[in-house]
VOPAGU-2260 file (C-alpha; in pm, 1 decimal, decimal comma):
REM VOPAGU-2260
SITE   aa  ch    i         X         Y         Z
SITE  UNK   A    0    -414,7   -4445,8   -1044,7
SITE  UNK   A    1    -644,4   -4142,2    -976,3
SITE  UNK   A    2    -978,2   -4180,7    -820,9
SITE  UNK   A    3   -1208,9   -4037,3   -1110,9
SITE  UNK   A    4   -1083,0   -4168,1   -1487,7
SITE  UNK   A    5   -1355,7   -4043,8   -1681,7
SITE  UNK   A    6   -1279,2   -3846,4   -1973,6
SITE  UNK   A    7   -1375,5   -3486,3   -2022,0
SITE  UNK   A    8   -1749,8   -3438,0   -2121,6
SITE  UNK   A    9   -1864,5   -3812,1   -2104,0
SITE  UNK   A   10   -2162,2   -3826,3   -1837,8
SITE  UNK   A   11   -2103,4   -3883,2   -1513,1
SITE  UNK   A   12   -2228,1   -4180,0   -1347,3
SITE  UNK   A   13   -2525,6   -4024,8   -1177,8
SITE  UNK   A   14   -2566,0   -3831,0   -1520,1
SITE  UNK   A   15   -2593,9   -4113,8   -1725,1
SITE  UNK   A   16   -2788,5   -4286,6   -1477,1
SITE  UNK   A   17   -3073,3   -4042,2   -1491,3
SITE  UNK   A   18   -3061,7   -3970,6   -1876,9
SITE  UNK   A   19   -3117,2   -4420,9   -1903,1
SITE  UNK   A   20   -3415,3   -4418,1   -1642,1
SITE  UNK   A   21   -3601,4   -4128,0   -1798,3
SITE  UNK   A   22   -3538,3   -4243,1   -2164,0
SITE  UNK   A   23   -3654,7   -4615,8   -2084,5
SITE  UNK   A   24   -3947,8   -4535,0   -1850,0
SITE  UNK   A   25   -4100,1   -4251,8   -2106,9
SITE  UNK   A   26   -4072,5   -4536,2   -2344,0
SITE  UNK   A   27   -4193,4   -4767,2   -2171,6
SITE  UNK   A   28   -4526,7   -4553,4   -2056,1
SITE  UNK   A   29   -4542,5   -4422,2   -2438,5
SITE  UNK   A   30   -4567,9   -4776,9   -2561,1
SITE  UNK   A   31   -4809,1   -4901,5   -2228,6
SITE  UNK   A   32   -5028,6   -4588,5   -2362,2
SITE  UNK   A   33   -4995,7   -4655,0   -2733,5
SITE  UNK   A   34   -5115,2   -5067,7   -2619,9
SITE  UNK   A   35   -5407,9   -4899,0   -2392,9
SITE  UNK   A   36   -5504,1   -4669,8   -2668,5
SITE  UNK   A   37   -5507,7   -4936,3   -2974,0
SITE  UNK   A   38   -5686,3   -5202,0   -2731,5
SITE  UNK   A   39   -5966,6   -5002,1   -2652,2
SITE  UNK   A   40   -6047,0   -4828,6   -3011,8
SITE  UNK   A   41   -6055,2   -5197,5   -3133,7
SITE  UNK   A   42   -6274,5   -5328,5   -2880,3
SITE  UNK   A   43   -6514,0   -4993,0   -2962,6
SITE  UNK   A   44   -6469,5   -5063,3   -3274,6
SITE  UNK   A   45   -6631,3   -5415,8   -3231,5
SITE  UNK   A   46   -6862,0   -5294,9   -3015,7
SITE  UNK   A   47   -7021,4   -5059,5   -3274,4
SITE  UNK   A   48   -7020,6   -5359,5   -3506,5
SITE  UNK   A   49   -7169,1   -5533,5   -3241,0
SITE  UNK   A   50   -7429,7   -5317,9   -3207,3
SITE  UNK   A   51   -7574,5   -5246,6   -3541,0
SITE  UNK   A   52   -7616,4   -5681,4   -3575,2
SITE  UNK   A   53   -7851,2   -5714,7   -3287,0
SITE  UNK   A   54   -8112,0   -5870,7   -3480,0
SITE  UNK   A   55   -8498,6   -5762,5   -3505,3
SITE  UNK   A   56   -8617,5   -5386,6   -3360,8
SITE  UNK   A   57   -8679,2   -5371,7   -2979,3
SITE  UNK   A   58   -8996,4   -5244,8   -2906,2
SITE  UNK   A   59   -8858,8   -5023,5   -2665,9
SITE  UNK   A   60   -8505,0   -5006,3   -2537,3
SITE  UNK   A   61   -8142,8   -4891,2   -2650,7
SITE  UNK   A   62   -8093,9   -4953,8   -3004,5
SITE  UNK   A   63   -7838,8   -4852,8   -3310,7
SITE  UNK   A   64   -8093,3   -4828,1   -3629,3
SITE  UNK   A   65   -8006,2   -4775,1   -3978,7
SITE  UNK   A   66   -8186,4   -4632,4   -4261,9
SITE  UNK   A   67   -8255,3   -4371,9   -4514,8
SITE  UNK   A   68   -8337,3   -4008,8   -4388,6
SITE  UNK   A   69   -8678,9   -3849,7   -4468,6
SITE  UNK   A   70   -8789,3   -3505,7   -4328,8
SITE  UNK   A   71   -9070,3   -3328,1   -4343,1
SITE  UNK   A   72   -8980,2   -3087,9   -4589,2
SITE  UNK   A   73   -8697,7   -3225,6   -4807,8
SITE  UNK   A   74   -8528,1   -2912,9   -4864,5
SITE  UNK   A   75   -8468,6   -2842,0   -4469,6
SITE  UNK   A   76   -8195,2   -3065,9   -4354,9
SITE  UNK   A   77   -8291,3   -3247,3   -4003,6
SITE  UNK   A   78   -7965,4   -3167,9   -3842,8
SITE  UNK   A   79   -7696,2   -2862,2   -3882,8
SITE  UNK   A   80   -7390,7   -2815,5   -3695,0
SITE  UNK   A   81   -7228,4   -2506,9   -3778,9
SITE  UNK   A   82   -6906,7   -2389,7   -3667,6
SITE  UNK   A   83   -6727,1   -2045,9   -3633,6
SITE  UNK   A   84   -6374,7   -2050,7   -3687,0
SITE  UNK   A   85   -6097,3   -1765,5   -3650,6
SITE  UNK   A   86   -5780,6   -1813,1   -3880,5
SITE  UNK   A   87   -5431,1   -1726,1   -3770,1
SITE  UNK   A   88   -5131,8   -1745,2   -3971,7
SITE  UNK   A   89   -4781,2   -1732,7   -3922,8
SITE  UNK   A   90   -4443,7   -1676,8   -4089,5
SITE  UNK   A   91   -4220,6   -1969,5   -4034,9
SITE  UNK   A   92   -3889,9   -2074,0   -4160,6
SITE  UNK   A   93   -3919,6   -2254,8   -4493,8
SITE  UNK   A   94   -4289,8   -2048,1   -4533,2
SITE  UNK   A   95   -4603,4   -1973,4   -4393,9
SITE  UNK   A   96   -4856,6   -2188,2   -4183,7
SITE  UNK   A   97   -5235,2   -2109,7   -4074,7
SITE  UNK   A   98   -5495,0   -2230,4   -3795,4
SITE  UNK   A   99   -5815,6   -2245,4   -3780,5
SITE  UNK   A  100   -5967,5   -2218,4   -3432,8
SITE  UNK   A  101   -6319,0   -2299,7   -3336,1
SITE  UNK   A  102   -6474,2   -2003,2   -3166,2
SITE  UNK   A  103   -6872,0   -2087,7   -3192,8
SITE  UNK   A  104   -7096,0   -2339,6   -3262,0
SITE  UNK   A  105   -7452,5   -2363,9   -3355,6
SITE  UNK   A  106   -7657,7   -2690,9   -3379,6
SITE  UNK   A  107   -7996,7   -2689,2   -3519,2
SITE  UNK   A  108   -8228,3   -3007,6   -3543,7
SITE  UNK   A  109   -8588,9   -3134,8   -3631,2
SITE  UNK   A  110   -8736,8   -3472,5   -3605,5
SITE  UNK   A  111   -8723,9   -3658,4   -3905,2
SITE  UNK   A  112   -8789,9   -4017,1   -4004,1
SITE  UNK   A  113   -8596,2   -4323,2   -4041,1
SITE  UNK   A  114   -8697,3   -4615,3   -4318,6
SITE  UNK   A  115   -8467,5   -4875,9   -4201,5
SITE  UNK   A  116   -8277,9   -5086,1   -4429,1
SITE  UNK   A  117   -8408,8   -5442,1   -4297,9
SITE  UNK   A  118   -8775,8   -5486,0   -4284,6
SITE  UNK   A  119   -8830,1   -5121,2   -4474,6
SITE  UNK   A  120   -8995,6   -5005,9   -4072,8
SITE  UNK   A  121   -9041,9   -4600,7   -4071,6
SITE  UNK   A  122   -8913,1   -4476,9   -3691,9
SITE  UNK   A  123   -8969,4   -4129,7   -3618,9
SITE  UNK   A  124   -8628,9   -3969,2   -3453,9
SITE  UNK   A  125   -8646,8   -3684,6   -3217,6
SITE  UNK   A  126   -8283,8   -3575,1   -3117,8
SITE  UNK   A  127   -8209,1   -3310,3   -2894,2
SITE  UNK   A  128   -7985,6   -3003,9   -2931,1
SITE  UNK   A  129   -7704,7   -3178,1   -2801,5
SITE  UNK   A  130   -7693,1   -3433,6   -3080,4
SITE  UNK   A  131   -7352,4   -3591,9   -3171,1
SITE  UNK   A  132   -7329,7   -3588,8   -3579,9
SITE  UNK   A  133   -7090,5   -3738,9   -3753,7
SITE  UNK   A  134   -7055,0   -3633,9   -4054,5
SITE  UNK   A  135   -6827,9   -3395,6   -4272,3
SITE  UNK   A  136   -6784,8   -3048,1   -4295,1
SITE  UNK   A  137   -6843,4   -2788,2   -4586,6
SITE  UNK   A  138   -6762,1   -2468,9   -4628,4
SITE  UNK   A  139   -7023,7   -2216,4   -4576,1
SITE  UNK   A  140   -6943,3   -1873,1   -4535,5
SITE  UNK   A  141   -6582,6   -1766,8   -4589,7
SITE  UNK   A  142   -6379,5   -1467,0   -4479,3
SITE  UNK   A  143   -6258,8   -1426,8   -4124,2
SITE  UNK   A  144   -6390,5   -1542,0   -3897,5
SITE  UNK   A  145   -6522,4   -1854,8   -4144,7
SITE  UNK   A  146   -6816,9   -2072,9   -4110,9
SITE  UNK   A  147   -6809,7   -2427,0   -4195,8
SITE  UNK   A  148   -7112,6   -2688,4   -4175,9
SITE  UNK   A  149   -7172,5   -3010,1   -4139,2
SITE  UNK   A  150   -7628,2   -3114,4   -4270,7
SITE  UNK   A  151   -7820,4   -3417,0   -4239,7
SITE  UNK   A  152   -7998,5   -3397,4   -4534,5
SITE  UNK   A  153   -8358,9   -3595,5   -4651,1
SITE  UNK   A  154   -8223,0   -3922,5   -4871,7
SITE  UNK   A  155   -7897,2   -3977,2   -4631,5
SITE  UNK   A  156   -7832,7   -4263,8   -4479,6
SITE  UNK   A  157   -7753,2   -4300,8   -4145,0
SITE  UNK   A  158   -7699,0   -4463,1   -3856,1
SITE  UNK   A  159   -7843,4   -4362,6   -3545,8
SITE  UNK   A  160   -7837,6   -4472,2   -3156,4
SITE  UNK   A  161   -8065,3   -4436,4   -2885,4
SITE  UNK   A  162   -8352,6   -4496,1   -2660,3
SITE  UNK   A  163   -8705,6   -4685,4   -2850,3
SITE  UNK   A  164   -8985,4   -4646,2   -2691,6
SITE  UNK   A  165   -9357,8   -4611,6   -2824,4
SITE  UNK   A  166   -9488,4   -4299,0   -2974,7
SITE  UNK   A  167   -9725,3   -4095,2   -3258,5
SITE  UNK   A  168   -9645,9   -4035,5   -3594,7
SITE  UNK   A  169   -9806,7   -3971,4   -3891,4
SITE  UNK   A  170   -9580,0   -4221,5   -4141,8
SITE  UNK   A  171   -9708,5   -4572,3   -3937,4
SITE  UNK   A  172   -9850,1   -4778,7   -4208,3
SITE  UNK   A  173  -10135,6   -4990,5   -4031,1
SITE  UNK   A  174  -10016,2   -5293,1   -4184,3
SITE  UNK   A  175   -9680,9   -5244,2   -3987,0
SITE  UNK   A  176   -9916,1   -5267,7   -3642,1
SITE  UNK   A  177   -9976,6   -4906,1   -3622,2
SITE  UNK   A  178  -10276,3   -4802,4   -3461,6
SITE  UNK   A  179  -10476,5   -4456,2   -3588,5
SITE  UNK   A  180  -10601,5   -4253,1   -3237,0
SITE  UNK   A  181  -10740,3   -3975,0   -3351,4
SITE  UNK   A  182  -10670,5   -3791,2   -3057,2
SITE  UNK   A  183  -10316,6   -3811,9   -3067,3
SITE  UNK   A  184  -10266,0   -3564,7   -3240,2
SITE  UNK   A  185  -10466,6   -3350,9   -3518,4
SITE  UNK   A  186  -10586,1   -3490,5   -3809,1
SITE  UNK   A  187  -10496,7   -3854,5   -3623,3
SITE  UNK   A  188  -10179,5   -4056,1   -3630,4
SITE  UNK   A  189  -10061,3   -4376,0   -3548,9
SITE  UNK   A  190   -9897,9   -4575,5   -3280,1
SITE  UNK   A  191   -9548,7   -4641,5   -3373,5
SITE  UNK   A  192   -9207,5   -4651,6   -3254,9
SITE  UNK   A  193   -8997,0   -4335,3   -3187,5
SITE  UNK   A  194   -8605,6   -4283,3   -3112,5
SITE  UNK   A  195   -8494,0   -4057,8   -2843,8
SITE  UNK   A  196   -8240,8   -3930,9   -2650,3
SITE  UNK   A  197   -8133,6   -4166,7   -2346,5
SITE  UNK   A  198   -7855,8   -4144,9   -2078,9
SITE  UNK   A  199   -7639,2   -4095,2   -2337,9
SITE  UNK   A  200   -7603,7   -3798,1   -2642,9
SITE  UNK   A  201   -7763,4   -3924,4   -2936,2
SITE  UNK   A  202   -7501,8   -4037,7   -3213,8
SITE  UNK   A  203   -7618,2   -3975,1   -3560,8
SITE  UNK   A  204   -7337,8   -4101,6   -3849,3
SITE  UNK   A  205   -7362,4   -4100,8   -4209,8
SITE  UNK   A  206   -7055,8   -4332,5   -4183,2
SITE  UNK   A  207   -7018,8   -4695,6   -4018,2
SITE  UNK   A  208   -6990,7   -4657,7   -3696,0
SITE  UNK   A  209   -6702,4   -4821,4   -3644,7
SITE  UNK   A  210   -6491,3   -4647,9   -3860,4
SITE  UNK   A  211   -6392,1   -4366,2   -3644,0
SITE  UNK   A  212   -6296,9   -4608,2   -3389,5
SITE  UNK   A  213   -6094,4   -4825,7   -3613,8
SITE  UNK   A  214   -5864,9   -4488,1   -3785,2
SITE  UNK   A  215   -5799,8   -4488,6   -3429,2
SITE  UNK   A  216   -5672,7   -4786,9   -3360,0
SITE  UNK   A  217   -5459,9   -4773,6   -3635,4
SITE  UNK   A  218   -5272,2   -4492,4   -3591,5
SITE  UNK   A  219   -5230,6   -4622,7   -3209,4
SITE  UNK   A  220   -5125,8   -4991,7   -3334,9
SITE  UNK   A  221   -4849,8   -4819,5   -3579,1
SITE  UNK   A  222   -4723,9   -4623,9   -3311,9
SITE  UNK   A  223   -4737,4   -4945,5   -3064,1
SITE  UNK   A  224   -4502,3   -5081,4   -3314,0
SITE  UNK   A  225   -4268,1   -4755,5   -3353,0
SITE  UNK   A  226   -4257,2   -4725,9   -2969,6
SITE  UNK   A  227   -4157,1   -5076,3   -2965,2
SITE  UNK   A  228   -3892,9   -5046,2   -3197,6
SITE  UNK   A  229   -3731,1   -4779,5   -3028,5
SITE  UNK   A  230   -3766,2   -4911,5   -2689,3
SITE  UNK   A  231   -3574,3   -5211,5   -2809,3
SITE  UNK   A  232   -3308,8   -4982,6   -2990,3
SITE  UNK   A  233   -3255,0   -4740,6   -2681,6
SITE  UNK   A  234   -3250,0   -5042,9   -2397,9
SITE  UNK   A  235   -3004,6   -5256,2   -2625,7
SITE  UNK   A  236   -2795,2   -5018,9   -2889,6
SITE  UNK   A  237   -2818,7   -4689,5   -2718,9
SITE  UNK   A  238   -2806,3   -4817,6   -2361,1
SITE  UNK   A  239   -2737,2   -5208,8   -2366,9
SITE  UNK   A  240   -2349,9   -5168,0   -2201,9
SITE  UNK   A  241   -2477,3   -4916,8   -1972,4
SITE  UNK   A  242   -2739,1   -5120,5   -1848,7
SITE  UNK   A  243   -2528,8   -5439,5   -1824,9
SITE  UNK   A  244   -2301,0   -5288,7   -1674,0
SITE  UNK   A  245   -2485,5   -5103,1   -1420,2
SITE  UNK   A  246   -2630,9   -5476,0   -1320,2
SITE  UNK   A  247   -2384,0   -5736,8   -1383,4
SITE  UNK   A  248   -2098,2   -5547,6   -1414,1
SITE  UNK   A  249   -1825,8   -5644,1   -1215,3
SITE  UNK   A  250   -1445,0   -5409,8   -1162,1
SITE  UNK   A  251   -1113,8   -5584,2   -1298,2
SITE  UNK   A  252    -787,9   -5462,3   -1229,5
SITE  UNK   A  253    -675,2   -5451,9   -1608,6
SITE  UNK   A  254    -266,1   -5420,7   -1723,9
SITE  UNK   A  255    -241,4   -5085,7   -1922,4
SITE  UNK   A  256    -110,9   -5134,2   -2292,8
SITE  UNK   A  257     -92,3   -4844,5   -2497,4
SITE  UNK   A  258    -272,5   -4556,1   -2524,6
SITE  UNK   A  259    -350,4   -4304,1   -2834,7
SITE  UNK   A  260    -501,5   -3955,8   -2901,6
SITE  UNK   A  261    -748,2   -3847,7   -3174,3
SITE  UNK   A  262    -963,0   -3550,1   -3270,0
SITE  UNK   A  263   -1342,6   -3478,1   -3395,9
SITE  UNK   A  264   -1505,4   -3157,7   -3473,1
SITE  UNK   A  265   -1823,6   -2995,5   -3380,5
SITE  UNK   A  266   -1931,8   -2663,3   -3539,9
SITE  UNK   A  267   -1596,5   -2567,0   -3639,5
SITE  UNK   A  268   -1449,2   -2645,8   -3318,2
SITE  UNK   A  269   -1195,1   -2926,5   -3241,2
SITE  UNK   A  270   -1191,6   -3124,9   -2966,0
SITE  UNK   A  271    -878,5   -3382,2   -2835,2
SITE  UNK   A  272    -915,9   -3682,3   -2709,1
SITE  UNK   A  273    -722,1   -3977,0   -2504,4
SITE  UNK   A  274    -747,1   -4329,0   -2469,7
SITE  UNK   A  275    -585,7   -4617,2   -2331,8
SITE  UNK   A  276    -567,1   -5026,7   -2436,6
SITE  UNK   A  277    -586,5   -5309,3   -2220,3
SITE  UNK   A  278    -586,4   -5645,4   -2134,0
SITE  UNK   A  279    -673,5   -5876,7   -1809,7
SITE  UNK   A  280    -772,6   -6274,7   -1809,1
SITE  UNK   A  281   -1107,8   -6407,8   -1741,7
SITE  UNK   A  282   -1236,9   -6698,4   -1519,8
SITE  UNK   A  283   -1149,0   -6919,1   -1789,8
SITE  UNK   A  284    -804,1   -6751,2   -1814,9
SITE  UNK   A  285    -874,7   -6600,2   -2191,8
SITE  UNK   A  286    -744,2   -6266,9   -2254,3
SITE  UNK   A  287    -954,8   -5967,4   -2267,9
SITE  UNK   A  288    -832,8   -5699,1   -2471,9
SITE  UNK   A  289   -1013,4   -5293,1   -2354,1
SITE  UNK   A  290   -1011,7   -4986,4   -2492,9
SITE  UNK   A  291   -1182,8   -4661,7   -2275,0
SITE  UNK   A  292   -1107,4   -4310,6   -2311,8
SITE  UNK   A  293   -1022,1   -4123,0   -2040,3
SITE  UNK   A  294    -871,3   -3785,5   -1913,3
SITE  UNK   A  295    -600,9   -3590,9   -1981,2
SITE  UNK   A  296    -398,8   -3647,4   -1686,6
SITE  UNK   A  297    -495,3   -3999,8   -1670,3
SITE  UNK   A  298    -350,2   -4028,6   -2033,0
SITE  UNK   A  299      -3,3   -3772,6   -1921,0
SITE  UNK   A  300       4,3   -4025,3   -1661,3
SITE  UNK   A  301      55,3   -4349,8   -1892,0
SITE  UNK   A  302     301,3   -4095,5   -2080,2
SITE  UNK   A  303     526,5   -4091,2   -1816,3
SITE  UNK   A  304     485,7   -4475,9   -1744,2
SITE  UNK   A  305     293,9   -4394,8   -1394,5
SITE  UNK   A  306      29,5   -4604,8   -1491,3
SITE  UNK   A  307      63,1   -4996,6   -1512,7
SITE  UNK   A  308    -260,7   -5077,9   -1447,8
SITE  UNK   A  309    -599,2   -4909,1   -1445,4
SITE  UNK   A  310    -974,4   -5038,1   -1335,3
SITE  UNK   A  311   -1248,5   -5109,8   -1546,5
SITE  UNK   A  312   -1562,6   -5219,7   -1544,2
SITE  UNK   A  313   -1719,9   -5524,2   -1756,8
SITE  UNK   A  314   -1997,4   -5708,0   -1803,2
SITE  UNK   A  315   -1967,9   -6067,5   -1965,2
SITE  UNK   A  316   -1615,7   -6020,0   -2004,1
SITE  UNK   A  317   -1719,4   -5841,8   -2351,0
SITE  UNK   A  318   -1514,2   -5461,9   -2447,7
SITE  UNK   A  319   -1872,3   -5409,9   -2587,9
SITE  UNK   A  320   -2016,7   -5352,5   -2252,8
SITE  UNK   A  321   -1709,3   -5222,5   -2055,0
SITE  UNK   A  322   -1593,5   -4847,8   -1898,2
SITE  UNK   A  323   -1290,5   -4725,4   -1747,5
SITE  UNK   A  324   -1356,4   -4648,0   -1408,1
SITE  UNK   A  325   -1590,5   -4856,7   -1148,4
SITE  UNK   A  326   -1954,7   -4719,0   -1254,2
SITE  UNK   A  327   -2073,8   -4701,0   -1589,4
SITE  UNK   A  328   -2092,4   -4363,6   -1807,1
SITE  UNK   A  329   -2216,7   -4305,5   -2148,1
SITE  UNK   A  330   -2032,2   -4025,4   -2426,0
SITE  UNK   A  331   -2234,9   -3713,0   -2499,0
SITE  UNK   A  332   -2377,9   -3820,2   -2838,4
SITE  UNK   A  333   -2555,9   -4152,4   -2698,7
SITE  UNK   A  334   -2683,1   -3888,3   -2387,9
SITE  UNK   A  335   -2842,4   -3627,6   -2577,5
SITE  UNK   A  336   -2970,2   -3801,7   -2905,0
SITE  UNK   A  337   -3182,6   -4039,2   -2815,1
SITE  UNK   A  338   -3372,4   -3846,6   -2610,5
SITE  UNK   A  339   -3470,8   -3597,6   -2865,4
SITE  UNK   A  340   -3548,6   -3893,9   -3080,4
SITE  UNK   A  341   -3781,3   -3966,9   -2793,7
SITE  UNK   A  342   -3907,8   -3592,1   -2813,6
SITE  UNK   A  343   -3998,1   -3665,9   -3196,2
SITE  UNK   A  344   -4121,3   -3995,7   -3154,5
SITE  UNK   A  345   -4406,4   -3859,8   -2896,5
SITE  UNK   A  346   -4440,3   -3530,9   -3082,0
SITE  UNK   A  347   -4522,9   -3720,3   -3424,4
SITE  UNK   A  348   -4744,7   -3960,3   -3220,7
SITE  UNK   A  349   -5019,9   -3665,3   -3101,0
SITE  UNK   A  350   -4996,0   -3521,1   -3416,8
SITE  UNK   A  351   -5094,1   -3845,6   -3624,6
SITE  UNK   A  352   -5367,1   -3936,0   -3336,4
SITE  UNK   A  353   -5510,3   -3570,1   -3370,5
SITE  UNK   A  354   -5492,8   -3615,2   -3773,7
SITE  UNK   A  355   -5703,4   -3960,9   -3746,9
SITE  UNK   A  356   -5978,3   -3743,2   -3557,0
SITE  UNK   A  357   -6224,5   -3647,3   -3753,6
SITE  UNK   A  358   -6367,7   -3252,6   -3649,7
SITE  UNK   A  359   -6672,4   -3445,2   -3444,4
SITE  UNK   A  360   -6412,8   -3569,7   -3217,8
SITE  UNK   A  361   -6252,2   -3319,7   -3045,8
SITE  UNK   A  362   -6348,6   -3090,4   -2789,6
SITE  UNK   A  363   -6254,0   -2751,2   -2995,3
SITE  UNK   A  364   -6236,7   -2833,0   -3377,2
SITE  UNK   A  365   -5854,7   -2661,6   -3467,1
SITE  UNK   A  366   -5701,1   -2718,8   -3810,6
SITE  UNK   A  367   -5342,3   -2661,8   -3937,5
SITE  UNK   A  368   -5190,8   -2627,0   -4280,7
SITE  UNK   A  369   -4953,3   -2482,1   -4506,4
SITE  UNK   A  370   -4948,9   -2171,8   -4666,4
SITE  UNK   A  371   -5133,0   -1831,7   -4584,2
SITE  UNK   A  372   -5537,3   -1809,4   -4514,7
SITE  UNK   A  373   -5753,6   -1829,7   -4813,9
């Protein structure tokens, strides 16, 4: 026998050793992200639910209200975020594809007025310029560099968090408590309740405010399940023998029976390769028929009946989980496939958690799609 059996571009040991670890851990930190990730958007998600079923209006304190918007001057919207965007767009294979990049952004706001839903109470809000709207964008001025908007408008609803404390306006009804002091302010208001900034950015939403939290959590729960999947797959299918192997495997001395020769192409080009048969008995004394490939001078060897026996390793006595040689190895197509199945897996995974975030979510608003720029 000759000290290293393993045929001609299978991994070596410490090869396919390295390729296993780095599959399985990436998995395994892909799917103890993609866990993480859905936990906490759920448990935001009921926290915003949470939140808006509180019960009665605090007097003062944090609060999530919800209401119909009224401003001042119906035609002048109480919020407008407006964004700047440069397109690029490039050639590609099968066409063309564009981005839009955020480049500027502009937020203008005014207080306005809530009527809230339950008990019909008017709160005046006061947000400051760096409001967090949620809300959708519209086109506004096109060309290149393109402007795109997002308006809270007078007869919206919306929901709205932060800080209640006391406060003038001019919409208190008296028989809501109010009480006039002409020297608030001129022509007299009323003593009311009014919405402010606290610690926190105020959130304004024209949608429930769980619902950005729960697209979230969806796309992170179906990708829980796809990582989970495929860390099943590659520790069992893929890498299952090489793992049993590698820690129960244990080296018989196994009779050599035959041997045989076949070829596969690649790209055009043809590649040979040898393999031998054989048999040893168990602990229970069953036979245990092998097949490995191996070398080229291993297999000239059995040729020229030099080679009676030849070690293998086996786990559970099984030819599903056995090598020739004393340290398991793994053939070129099980190295290099999974892990760019891995590569796709985590590649499709940002790209569907960056499609279920809505423009208000992320840091620099960037958009892709097909075709040239409009």
């Amino acid at each position: 026998m000759i000290e290293d059996p393993t045929a001609a571009g299978v991994l070596s040991p410490g090869h396919t050793a390295l390729v296993v670890f780095v599959v399985l851990a990436t998995l395994s930190v892909a799917l103890a992200w993609a866990i993480f990730s859905w936990r906490m958007h759920v448990r935001r998600a009921a926290d915003a639910l949470a939140s808006m079923k509180r019960g009665a209006l605090p007097a003062r304190g944090a609060a999530v209200l919800h209401g119909v918007v009224e401003t001042e001057d119906p035609e002048r919207p109480a919020i407008t975020v407006t964004l700047s965007e440069q397109g690029e767009e490039h050639e590609v294979k099968d066409g063309w594809v564009h981005t839009w990049t955020e480049i500027g952004r502009e937020v203008h706001v005014e207080p306005f007025y809530l009527k809230l839903t339950k008990g019909g109470t008017i709160v005046r809000v006061e947000p400051g310029d760096d409001v967090f709207l949620v809300d959708a964008l519209e086109p506004f001025e096109g060309g290149n560099p393109r402007k795109r908007r997002a308006r809270l408008t007078s007869g919206e609803t919306a929901y709205v968090s932060g800080v209640v404390g006391p406060g003038f306006h001019a919409r208190v009804d008296a028989r809501e408590g109010g009480a006039r002091d002409a020297s608030a302010y001129r022509g007299g208001a009323a003593s009311g309740l009014v919405l402010r900034s606290g610690r926190d950015r105020m959130l304004v939403s024209t949608e429930p405010l769980d619902g950005r939290f729960t697209r979230l959590a969806k796309a992170h729960r179906a990708f829980t399940i796809v990582l989970g999947v495929a860390l099943a797959v590659a520790s069992t299918l893929a890498y299952g023998p090489a793992i049993a192997m590698l820690l129960l495997g244990k080296t018989v001395d196994a009779e050599v029976t035959g041997g045989r020769t076949w070829t596969t192409t690649s790209k055009g080009t043809k590649k040979q390769h040898f393999g031998v048969t054989a048999r040893y008995l168990d602990a229970q004394g069953r036979v245990v028929q092998l097949e490995g490939e191996v070398n080229a001078d291993v297999y000239a060897r059995w040729k020229a009946k030099m080679l009676p026996r030849q070690t293998f390793l086996v786990a559970f006595d099984s030819p599903w989980a056995s090598t020739v040689g004393d340290r398991p190895t793994i053939d070129p197509v099980t190295a290099v496939v999974p892990p760019f199945l891995v590569m796709f897996i985590l590649l499709l995974y940002g790209a569907t958690v960056r499609g279920a975030r809505e423009w208000y979510d992320q840091e620099i608003v960037k958009t892709r799609g097909q075709g040239r720029l409009s």
